[in-house]
C-alpha positions as CSV (number, residue, x, y, z in Angstrom):
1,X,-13.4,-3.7,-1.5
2,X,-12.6,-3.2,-5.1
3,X,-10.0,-0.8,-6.8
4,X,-11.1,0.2,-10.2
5,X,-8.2,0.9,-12.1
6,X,-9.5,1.3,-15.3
7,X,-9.9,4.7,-16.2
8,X,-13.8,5.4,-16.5
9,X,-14.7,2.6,-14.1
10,X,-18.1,2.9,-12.6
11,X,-17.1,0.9,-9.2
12,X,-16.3,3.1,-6.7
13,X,-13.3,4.0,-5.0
14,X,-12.6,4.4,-1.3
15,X,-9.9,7.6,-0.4
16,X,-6.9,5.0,-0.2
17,X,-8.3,3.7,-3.6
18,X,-7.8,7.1,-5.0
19,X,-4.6,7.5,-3.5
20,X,-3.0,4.6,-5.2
21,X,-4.7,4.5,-8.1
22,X,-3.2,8.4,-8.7
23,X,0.4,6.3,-8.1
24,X,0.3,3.8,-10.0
25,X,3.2,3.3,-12.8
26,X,5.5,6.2,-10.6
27,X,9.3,5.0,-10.9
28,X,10.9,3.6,-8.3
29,X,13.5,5.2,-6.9
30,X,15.8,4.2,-4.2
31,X,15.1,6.6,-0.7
32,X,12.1,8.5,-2.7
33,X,9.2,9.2,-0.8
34,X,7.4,11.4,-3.6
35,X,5.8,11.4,-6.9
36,X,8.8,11.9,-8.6
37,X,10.0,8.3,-7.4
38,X,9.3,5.8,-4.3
39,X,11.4,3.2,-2.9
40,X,8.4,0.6,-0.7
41,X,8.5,2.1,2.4
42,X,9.0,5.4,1.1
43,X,5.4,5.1,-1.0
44,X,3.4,3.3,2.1
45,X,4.7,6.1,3.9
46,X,3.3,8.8,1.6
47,X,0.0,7.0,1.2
48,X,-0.7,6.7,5.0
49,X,0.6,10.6,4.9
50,X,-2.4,11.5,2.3
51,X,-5.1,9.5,4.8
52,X,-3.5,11.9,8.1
53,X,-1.2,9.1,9.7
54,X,2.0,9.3,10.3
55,X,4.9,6.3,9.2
56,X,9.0,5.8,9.3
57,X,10.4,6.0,6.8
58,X,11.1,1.8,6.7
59,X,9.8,-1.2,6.1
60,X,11.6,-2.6,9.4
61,X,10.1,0.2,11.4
62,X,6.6,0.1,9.4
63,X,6.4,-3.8,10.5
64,X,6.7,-3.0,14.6
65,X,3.4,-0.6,14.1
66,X,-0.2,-1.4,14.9
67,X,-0.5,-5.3,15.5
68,X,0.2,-8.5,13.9
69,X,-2.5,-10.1,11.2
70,X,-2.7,-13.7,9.9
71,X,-2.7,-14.1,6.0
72,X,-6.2,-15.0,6.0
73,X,-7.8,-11.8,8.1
74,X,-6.4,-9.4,5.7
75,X,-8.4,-6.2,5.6
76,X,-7.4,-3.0,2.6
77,X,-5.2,-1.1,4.3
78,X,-3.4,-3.6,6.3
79,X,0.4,-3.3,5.5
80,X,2.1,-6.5,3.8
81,X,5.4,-7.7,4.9
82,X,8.5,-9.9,2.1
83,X,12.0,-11.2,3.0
84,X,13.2,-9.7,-0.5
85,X,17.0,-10.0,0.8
86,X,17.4,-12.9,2.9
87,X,18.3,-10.9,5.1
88,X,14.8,-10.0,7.0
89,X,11.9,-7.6,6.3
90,X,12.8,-5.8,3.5
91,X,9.7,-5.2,1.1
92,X,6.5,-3.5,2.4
93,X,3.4,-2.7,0.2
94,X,-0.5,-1.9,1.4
95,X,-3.3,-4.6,1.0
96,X,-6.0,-3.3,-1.5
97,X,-8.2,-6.5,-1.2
98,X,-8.6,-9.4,-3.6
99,X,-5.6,-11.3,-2.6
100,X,-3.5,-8.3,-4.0
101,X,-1.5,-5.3,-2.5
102,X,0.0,-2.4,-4.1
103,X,4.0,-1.2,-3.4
104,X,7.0,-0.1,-5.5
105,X,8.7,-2.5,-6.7
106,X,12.7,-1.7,-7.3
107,X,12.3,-3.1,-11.0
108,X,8.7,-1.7,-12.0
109,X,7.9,0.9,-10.2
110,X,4.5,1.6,-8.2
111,X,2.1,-1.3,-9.0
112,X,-0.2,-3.8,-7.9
113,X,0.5,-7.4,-7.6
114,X,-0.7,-10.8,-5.8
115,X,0.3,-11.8,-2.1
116,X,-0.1,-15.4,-3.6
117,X,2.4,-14.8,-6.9
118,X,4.8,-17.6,-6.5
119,X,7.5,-14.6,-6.0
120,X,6.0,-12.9,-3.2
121,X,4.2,-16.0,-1.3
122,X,7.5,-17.5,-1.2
123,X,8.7,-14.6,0.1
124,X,6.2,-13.4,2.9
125,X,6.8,-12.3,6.3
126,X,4.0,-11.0,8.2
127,X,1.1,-8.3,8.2
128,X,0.0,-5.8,10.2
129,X,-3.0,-3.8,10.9
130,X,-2.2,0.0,11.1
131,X,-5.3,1.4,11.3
132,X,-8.1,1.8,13.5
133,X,-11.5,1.0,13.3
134,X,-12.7,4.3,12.7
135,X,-10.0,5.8,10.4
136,X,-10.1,2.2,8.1
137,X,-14.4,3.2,7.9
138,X,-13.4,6.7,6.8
139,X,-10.8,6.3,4.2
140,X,-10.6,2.4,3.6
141,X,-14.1,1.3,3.7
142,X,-16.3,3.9,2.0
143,X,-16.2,5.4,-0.9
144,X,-14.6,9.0,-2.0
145,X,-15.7,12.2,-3.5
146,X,-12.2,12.3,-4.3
147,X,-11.6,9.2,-5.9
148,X,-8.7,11.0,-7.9
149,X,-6.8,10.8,-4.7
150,X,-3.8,13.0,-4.4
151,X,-4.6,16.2,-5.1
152,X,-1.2,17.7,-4.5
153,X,1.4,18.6,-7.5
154,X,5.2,17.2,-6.8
C-alpha cells in the first residue's frame, strides 16, 4: 500500500488513505477528537470512526484492542504503540505502510513519520491489529472512490 500525498497523485488511495490524507497538517490539540484539533488517540479514534469502528478515547485503552503484532508483520491499519512519557503507552498513531504511520504529534500536529526515526524506534512499544480481515480488504486494502476521505465539515 502507498499513500499519495501529493496533491494530483495518480497512485491510488485506499478509504483510510483518504481519510488521513484529508487530516494531514490539523493542529494538535490536547483532548480534541475533531478537525478543529487532535490529541493521538483522539485522531486514531476519529479515523477508525470514518471506516464504521468504534475506539476509546486512549491510547492505553486503544493498545488492549484486537491482538498483538510484531514490528515486522505490520499491515496499514495496524495501530502503532510509543513510551513518549516514561511512563508507559502514551503515543498511538495508524500504520500507512512503508515503514511509516500517521498520528498527531503534540508539537506538529497531524502528520506522517517513520516507525524507524531514531525518536520513535527508541521509543516503541507494541502494535496491534484492530481490524478484521474483511473490513482491512474493504477500507485498507482497495482503493476508494472517495479518495478525498472525510466528507464531513467540523
Amino acid at each position: 500500500m502507498l499513500l499519495a500525498f501529493q496533491t494530483g497523485s495518480a497512485f491510488a488511495q485506499s478509504k483510510m488513505d483518504g481519510v488521513i490524507n484529508g487530516l494531514i497538517g490539523t493542529p494538535y490539540l490536547y483532548s480534541g477528537t475533531t478537525k478543529k484539533g487532535f490529541d493521538c488517540s483522539g485522531f486514531t479514534m476519529y479515523v477508525f470512526n470514518k471506516l464504521g469502528m468504534d475506539m476509546p478515547h486512549s491510547s492505553r485503552s486503544q493498545a488492549q484492542m484486537g491482538k498483538k503484532i510484531a514490528k515486522a508483520d505490520l499491515i496499514p491499519g495496524d495501530l502503532v504503540f510509543f513510551n513518549t512519557t516514561g511512563k508507559g503507552i502514551s503515543h498511538v498513531g495508524i500504520y500507512v505502510g512503508d515503514g511509516k504511520f500517521a498520528h498527531s504529534s503534540s508539537s506538529r500536529g497531524v502528520r506522517i513519520s517513520g516507525i524507524n526515526e531514531s525518536y520513535y524506534a527508541k521509543r516503541w512499544v507494541t502494535a496491534r491489529r484492530v481490524m478484521s480481515t474483511e473490513t482491512y480488504e474493504k477500507y485498507a486494502d482497495e482503493p476508494s472512490d472517495e479518495a478525498g476521505g472525510g466528507g464531513d465539515s467540523e
